[in-house]
CHARMM-style PDB file with segment names, atoms N, HN, CA, C and O in Angstrom:
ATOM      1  N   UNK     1      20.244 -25.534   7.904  1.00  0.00      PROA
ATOM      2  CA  UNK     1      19.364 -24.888   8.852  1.00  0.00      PROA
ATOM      3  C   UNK     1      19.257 -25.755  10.106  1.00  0.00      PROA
ATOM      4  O   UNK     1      18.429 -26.665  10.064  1.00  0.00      PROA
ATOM      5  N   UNK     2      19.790 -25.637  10.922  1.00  0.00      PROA
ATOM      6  HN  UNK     2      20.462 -24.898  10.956  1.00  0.00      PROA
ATOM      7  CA  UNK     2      20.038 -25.782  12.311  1.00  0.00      PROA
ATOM      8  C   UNK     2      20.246 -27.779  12.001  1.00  0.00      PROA
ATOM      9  O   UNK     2      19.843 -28.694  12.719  1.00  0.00      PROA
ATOM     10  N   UNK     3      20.816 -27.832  11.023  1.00  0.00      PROA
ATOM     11  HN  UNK     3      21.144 -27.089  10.440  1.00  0.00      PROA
ATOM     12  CA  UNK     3      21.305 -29.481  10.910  1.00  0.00      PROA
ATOM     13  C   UNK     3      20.042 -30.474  10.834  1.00  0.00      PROA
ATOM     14  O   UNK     3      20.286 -31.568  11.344  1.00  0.00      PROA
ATOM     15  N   UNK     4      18.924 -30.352  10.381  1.00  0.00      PROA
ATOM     16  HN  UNK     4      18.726 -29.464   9.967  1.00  0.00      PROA
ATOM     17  CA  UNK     4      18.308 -30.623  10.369  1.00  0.00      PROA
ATOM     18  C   UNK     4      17.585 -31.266   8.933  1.00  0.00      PROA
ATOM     19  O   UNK     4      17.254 -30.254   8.314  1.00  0.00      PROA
ATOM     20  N   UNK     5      17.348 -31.978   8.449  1.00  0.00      PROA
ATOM     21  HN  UNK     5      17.616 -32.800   8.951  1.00  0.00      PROA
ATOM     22  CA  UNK     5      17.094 -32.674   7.300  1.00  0.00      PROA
ATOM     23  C   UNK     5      15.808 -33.051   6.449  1.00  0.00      PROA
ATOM     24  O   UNK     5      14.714 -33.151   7.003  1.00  0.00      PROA
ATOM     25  N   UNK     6      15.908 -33.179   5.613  1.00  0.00      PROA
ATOM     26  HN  UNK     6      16.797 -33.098   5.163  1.00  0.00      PROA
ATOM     27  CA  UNK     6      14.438 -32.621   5.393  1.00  0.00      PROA
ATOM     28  C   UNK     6      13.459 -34.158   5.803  1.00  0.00      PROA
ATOM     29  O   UNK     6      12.352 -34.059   5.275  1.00  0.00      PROA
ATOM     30  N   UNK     7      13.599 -35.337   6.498  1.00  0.00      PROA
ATOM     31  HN  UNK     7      14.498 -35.417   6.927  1.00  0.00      PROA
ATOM     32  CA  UNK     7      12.736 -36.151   6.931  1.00  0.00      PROA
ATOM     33  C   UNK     7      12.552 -35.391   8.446  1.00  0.00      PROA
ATOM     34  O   UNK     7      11.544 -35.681   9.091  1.00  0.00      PROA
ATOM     35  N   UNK     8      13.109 -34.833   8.769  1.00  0.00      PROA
ATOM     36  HN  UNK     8      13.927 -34.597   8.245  1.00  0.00      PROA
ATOM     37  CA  UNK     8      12.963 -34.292  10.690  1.00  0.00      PROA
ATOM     38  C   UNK     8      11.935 -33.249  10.313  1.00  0.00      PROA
ATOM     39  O   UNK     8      10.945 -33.027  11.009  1.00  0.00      PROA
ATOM     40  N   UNK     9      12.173 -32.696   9.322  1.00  0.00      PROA
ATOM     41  HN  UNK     9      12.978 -32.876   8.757  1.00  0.00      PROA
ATOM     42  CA  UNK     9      11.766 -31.157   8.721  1.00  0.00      PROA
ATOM     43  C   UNK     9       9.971 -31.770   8.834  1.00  0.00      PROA
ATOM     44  O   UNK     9       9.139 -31.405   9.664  1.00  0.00      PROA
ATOM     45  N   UNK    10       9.775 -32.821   7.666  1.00  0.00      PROA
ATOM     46  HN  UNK    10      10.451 -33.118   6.991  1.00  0.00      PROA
ATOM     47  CA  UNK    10       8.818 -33.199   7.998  1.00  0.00      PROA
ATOM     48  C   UNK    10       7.801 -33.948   8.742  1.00  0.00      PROA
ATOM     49  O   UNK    10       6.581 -34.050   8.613  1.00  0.00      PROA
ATOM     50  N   UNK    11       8.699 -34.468   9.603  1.00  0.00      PROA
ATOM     51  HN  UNK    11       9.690 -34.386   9.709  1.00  0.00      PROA
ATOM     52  CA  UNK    11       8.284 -34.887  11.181  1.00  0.00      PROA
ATOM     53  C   UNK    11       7.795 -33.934  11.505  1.00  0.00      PROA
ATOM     54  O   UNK    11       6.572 -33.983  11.374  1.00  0.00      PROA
ATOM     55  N   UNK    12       8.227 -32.877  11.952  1.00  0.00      PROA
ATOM     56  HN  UNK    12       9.220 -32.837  12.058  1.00  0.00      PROA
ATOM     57  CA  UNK    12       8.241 -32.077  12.580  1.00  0.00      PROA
ATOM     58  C   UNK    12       6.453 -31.371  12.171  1.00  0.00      PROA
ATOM     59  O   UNK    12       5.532 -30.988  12.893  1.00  0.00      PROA
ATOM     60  N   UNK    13       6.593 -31.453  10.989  1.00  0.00      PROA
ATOM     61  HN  UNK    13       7.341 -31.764  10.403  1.00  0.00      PROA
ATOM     62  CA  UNK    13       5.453 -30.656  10.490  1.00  0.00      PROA
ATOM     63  C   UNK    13       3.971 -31.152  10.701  1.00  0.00      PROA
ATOM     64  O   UNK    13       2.915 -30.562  10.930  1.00  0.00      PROA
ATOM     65  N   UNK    14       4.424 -32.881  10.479  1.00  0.00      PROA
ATOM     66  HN  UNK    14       5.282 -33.361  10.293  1.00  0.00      PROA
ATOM     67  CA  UNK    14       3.047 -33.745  10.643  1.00  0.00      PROA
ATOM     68  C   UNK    14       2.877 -33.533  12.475  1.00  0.00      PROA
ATOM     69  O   UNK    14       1.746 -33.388  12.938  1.00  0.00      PROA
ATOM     70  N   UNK    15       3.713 -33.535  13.101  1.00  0.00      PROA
ATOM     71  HN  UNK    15       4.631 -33.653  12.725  1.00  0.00      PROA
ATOM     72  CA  UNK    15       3.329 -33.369  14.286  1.00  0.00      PROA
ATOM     73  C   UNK    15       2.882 -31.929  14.737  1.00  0.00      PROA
ATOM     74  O   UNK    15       2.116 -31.934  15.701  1.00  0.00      PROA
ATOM     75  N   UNK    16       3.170 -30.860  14.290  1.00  0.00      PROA
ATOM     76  HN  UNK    16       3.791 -30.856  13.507  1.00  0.00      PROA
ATOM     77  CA  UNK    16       2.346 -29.768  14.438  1.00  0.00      PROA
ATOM     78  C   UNK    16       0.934 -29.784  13.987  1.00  0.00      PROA
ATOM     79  O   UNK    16       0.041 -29.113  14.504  1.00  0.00      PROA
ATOM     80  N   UNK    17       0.796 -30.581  13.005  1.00  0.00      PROA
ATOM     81  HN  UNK    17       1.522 -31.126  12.585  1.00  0.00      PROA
ATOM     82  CA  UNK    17      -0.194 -30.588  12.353  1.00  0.00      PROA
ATOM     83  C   UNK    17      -1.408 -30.837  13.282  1.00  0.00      PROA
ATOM     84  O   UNK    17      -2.417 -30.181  13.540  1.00  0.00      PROA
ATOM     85  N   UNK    18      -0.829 -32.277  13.768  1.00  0.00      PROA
ATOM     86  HN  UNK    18      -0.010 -32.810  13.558  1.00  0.00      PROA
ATOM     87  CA  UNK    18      -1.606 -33.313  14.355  1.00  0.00      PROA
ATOM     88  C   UNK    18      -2.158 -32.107  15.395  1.00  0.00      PROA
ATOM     89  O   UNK    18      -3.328 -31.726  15.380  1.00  0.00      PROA
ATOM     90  N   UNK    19      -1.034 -31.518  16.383  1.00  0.00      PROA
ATOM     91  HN  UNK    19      -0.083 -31.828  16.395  1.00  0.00      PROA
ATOM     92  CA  UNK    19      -1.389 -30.912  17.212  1.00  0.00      PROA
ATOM     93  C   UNK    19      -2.116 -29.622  16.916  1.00  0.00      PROA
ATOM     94  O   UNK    19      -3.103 -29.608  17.651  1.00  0.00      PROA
ATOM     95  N   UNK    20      -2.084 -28.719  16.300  1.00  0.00      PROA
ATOM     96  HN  UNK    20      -1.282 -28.731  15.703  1.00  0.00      PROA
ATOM     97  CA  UNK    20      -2.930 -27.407  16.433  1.00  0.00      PROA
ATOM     98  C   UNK    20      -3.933 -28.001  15.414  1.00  0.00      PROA
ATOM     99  O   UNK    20      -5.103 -27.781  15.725  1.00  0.00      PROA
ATOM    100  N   UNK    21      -3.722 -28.818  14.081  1.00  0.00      PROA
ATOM    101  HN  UNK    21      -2.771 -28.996  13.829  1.00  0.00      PROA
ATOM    102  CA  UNK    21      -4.575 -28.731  13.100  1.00  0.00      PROA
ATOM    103  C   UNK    21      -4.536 -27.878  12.074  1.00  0.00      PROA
ATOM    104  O   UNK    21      -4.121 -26.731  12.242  1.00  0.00      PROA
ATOM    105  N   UNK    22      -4.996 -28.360  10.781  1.00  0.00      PROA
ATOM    106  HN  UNK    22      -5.333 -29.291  10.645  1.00  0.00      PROA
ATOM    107  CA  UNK    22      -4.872 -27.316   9.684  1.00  0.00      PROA
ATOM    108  C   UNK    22      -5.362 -25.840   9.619  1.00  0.00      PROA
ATOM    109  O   UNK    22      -4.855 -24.882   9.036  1.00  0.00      PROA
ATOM    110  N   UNK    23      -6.747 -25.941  10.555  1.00  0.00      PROA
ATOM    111  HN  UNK    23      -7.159 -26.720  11.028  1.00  0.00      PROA
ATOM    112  CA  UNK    23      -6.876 -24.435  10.252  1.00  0.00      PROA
ATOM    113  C   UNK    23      -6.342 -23.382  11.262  1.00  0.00      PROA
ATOM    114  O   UNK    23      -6.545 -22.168  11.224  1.00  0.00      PROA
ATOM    115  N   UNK    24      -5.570 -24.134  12.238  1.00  0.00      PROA
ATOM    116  HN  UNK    24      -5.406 -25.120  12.269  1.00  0.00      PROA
ATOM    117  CA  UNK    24      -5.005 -23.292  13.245  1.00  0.00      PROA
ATOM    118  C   UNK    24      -3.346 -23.170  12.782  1.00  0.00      PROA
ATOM    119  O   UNK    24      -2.512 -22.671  13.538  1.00  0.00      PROA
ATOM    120  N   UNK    25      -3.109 -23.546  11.827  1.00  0.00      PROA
ATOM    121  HN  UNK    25      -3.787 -23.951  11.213  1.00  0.00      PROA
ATOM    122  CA  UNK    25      -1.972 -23.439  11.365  1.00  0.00      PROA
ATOM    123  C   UNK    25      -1.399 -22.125  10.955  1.00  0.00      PROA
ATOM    124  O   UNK    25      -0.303 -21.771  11.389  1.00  0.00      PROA
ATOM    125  N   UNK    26      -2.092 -21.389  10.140  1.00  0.00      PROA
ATOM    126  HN  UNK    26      -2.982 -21.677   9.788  1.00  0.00      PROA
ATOM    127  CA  UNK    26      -1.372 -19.901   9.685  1.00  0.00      PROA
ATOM    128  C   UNK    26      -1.617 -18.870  10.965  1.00  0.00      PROA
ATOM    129  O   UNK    26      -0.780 -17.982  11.133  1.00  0.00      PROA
ATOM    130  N   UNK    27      -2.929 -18.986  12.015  1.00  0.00      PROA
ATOM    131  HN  UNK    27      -3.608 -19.707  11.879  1.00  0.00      PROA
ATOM    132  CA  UNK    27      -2.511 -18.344  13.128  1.00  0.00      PROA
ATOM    133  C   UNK    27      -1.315 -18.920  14.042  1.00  0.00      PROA
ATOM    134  O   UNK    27      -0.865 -18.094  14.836  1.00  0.00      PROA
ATOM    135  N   UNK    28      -0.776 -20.093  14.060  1.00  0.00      PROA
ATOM    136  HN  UNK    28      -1.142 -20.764  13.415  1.00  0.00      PROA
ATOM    137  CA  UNK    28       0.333 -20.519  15.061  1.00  0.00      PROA
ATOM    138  C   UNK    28       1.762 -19.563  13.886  1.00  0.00      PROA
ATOM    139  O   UNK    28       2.585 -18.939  14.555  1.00  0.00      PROA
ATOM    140  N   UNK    29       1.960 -19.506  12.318  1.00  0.00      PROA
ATOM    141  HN  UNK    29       1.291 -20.013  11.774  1.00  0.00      PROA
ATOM    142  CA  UNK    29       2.931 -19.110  12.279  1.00  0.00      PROA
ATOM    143  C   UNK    29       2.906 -17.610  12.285  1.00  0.00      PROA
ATOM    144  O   UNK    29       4.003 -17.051  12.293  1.00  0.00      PROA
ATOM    145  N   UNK    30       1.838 -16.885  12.283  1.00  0.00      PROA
ATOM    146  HN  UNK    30       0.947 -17.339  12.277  1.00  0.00      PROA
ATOM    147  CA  UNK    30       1.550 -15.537  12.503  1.00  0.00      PROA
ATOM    148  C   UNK    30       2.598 -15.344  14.008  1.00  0.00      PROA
ATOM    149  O   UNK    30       3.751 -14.938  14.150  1.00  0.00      PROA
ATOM    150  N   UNK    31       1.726 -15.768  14.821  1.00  0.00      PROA
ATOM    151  HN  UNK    31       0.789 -16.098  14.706  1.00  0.00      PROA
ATOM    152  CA  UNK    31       2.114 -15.792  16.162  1.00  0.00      PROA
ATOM    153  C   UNK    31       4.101 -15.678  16.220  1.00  0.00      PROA
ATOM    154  O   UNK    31       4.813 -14.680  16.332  1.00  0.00      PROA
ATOM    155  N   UNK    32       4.424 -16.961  16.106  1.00  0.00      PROA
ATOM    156  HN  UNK    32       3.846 -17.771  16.016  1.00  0.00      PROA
ATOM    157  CA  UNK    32       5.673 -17.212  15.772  1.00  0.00      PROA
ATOM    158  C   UNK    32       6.256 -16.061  15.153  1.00  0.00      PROA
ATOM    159  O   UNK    32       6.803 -15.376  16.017  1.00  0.00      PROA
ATOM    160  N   UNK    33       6.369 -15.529  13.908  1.00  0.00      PROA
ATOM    161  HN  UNK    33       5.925 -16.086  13.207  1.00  0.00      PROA
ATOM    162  CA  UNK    33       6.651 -14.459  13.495  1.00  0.00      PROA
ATOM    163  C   UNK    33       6.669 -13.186  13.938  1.00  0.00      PROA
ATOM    164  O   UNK    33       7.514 -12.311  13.748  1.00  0.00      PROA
ATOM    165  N   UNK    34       5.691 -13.163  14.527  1.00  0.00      PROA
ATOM    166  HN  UNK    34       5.005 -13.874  14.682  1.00  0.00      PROA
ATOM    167  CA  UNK    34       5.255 -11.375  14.956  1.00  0.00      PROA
ATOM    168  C   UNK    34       6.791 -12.089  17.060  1.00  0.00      PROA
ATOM    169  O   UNK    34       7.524 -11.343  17.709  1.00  0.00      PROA
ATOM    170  N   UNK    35       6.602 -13.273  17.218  1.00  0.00      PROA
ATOM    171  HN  UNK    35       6.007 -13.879  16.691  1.00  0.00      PROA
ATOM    172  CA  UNK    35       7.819 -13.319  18.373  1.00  0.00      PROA
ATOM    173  C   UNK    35       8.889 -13.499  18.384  1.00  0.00      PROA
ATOM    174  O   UNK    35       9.515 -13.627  19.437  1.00  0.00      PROA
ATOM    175  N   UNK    36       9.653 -13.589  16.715  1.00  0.00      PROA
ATOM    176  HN  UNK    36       9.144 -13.484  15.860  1.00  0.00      PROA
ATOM    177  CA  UNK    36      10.637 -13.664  16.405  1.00  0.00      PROA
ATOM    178  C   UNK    36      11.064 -12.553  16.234  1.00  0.00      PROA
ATOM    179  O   UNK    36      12.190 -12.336  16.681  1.00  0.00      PROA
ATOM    180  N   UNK    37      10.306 -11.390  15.502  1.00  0.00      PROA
ATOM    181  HN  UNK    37       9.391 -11.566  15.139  1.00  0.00      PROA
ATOM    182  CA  UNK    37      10.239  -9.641  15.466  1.00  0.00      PROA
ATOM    183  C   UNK    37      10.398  -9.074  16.742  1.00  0.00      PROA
ATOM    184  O   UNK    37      11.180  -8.125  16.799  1.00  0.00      PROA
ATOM    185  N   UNK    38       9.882  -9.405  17.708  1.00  0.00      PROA
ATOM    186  HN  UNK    38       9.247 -10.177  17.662  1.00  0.00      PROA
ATOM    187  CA  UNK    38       9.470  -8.751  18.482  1.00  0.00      PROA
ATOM    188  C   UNK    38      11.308  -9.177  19.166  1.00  0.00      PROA
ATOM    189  O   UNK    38      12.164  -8.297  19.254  1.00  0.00      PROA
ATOM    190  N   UNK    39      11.519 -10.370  19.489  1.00  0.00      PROA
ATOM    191  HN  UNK    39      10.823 -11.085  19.417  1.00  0.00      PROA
ATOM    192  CA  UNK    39      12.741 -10.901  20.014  1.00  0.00      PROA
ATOM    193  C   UNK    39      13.905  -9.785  19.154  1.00  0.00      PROA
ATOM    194  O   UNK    39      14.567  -8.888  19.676  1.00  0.00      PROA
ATOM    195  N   UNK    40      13.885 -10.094  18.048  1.00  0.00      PROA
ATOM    196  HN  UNK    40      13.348 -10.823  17.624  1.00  0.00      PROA
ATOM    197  CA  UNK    40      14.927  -9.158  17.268  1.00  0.00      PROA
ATOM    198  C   UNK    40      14.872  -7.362  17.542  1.00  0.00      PROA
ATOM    199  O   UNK    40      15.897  -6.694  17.401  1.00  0.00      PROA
ATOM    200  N   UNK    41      13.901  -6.899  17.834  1.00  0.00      PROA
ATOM    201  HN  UNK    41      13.068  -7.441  17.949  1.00  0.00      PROA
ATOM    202  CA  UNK    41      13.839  -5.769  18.261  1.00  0.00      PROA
ATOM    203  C   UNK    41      14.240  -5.252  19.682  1.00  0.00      PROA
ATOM    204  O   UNK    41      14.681  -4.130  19.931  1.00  0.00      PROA
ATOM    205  N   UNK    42      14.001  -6.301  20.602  1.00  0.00      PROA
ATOM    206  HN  UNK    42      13.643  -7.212  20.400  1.00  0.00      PROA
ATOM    207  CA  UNK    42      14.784  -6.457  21.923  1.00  0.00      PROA
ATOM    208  C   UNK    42      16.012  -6.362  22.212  1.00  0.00      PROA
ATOM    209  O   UNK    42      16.569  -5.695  23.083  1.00  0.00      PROA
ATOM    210  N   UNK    43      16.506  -7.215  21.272  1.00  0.00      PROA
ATOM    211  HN  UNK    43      16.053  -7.757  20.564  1.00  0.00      PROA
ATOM    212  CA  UNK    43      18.577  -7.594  21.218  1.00  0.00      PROA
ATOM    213  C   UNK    43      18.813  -6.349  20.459  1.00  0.00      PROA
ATOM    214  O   UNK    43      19.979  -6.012  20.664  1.00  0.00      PROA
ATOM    215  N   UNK    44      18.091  -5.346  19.507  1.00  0.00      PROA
ATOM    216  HN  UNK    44      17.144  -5.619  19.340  1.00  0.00      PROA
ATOM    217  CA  UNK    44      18.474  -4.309  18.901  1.00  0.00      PROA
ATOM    218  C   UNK    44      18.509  -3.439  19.847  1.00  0.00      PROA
ATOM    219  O   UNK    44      19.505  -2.717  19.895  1.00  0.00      PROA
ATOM    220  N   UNK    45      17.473  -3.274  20.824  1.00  0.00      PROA
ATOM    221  HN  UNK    45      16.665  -3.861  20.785  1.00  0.00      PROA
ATOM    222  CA  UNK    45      17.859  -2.190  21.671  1.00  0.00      PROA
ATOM    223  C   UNK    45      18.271  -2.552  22.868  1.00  0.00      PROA
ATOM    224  O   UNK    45      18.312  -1.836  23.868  1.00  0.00      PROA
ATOM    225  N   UNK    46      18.618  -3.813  22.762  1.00  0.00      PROA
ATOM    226  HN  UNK    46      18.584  -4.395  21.949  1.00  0.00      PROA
ATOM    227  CA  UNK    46      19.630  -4.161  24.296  1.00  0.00      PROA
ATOM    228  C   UNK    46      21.384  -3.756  23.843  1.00  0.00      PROA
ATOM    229  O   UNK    46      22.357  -3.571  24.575  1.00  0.00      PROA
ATOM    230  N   UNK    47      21.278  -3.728  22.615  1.00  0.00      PROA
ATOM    231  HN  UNK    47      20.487  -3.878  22.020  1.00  0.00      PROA
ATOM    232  CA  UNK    47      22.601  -3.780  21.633  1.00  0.00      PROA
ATOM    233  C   UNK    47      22.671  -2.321  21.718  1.00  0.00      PROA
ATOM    234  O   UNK    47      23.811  -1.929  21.966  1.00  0.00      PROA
ATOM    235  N   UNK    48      21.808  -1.413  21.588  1.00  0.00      PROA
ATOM    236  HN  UNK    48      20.882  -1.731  21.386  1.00  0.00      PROA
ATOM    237  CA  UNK    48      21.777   0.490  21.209  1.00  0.00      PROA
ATOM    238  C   UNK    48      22.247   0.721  23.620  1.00  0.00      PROA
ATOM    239  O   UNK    48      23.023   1.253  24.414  1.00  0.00      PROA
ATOM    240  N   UNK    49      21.272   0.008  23.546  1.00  0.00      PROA
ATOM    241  HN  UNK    49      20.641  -0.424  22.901  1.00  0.00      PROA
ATOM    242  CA  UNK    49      21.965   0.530  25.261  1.00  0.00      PROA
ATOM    243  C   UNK    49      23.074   0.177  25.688  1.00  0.00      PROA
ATOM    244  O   UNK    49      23.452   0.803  26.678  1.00  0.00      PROA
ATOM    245  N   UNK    50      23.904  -0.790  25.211  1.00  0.00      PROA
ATOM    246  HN  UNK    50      23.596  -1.298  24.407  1.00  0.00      PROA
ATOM    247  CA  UNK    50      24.823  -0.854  25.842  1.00  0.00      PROA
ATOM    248  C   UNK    50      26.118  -0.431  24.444  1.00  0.00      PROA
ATOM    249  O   UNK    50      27.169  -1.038  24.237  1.00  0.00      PROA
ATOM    250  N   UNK    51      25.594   0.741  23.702  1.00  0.00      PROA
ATOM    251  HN  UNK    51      24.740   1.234  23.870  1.00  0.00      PROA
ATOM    252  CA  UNK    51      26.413   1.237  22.707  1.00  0.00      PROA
ATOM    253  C   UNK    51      26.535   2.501  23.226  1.00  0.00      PROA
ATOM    254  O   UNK    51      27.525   3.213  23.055  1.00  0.00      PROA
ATOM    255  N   UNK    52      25.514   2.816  23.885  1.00  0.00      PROA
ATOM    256  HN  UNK    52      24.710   2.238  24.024  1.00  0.00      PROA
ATOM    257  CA  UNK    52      25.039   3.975  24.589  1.00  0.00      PROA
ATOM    258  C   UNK    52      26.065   4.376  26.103  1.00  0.00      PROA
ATOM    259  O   UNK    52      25.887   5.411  26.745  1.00  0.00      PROA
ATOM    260  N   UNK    53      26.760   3.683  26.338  1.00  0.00      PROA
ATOM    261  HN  UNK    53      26.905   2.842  25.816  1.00  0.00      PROA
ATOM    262  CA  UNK    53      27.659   3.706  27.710  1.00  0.00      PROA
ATOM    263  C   UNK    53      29.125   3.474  27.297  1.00  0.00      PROA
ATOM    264  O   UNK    53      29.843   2.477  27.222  1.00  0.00      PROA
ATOM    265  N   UNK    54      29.342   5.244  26.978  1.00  0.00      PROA
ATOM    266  HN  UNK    54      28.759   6.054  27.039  1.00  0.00      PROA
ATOM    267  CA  UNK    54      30.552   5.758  26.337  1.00  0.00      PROA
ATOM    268  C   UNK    54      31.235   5.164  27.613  1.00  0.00      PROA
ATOM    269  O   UNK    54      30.465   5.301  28.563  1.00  0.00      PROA
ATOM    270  N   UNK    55      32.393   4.559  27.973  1.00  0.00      PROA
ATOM    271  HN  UNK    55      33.019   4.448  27.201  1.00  0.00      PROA
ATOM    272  CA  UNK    55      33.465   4.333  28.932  1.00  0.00      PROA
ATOM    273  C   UNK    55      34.633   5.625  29.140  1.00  0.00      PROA
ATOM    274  O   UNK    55      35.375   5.862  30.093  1.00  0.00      PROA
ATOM    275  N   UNK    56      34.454   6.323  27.851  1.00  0.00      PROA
ATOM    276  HN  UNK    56      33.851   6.130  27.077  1.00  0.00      PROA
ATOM    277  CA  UNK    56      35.107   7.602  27.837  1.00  0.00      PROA
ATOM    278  C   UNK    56      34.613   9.010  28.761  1.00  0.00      PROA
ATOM    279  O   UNK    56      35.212   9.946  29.289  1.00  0.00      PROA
ATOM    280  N   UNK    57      33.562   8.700  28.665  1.00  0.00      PROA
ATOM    281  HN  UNK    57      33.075   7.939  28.236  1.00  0.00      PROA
ATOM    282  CA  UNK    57      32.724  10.136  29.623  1.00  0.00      PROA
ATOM    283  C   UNK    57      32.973   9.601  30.923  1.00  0.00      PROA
ATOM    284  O   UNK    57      32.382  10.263  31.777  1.00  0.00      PROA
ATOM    285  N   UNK    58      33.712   8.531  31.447  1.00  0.00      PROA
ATOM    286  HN  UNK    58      34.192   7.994  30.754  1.00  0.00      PROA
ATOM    287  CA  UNK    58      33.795   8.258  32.888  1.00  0.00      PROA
ATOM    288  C   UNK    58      35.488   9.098  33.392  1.00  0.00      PROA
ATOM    289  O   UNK    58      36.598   9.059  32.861  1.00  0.00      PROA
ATOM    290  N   UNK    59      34.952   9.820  34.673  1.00  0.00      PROA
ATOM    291  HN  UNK    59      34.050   9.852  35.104  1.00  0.00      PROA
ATOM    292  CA  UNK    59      36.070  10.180  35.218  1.00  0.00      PROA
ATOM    293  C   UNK    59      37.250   9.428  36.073  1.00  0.00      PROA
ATOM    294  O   UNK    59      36.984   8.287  36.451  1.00  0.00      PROA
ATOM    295  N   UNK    60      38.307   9.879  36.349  1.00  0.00      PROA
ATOM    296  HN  UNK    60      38.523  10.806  36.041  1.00  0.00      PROA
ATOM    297  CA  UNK    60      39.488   8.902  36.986  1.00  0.00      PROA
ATOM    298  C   UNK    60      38.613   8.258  38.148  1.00  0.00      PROA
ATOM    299  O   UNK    60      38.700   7.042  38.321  1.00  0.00      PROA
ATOM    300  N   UNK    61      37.519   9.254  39.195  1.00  0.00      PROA
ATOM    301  HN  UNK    61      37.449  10.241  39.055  1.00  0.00      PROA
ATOM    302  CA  UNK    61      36.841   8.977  40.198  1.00  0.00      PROA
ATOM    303  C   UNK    61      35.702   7.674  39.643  1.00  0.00      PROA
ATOM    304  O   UNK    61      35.336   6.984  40.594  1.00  0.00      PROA
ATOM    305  N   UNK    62      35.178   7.297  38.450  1.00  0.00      PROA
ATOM    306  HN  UNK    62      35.475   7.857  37.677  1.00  0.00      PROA
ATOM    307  CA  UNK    62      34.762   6.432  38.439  1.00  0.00      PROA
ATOM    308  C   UNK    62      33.292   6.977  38.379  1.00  0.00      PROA
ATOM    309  O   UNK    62      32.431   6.204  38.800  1.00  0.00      PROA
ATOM    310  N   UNK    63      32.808   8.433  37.828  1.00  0.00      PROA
ATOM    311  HN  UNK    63      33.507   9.061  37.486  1.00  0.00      PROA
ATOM    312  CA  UNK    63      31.511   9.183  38.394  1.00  0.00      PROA
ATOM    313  C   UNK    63      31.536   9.751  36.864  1.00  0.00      PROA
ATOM    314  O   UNK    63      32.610  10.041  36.336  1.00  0.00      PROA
ATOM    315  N   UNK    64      30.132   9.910  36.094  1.00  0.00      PROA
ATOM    316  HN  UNK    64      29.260   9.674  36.523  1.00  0.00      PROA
ATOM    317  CA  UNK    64      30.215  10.050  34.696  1.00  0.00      PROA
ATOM    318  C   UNK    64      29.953  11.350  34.323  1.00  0.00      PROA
ATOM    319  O   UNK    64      28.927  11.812  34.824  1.00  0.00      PROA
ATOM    320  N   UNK    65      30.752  12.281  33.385  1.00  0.00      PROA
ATOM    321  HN  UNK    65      31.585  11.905  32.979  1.00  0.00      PROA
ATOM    322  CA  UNK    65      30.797  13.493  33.203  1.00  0.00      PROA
ATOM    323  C   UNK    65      29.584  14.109  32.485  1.00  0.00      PROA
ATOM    324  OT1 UNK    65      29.547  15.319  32.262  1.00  0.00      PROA
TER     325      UNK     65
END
């Protein structure tokens, strides 16, 4: 997981800690989650629009049928 080991893993954690604190902890990964969803739903429909622009419905003139 992104090369990362489990002493960084827990660096990582004591320093969140430090910073938001324990009870602000399950709202920071709420947060996180609901912007990782939200990100993945973006690239899904940035992915459907540009699935959406048949190159075939374009005429020799370059003007879409």
């Amino acid at each position: 997981m992104f090369g990362l080991g489990t002493t960084e893993l827990l660096i990582i954690l004591a320093l969140v800690m430090i910073i938001f604190g324990a009870g602000k902890l399950p709202q920071v990964g709420g947060a996180l989650g609901k912007s990782l969803r939200n990100f993945k739903e973006g690239v899904k429909e940035g992915e459907e629009d540009k699935s959406g622009d048949d190159p075939d419905k374009i005429d020799d003139n370059g003007q879409s049928k």
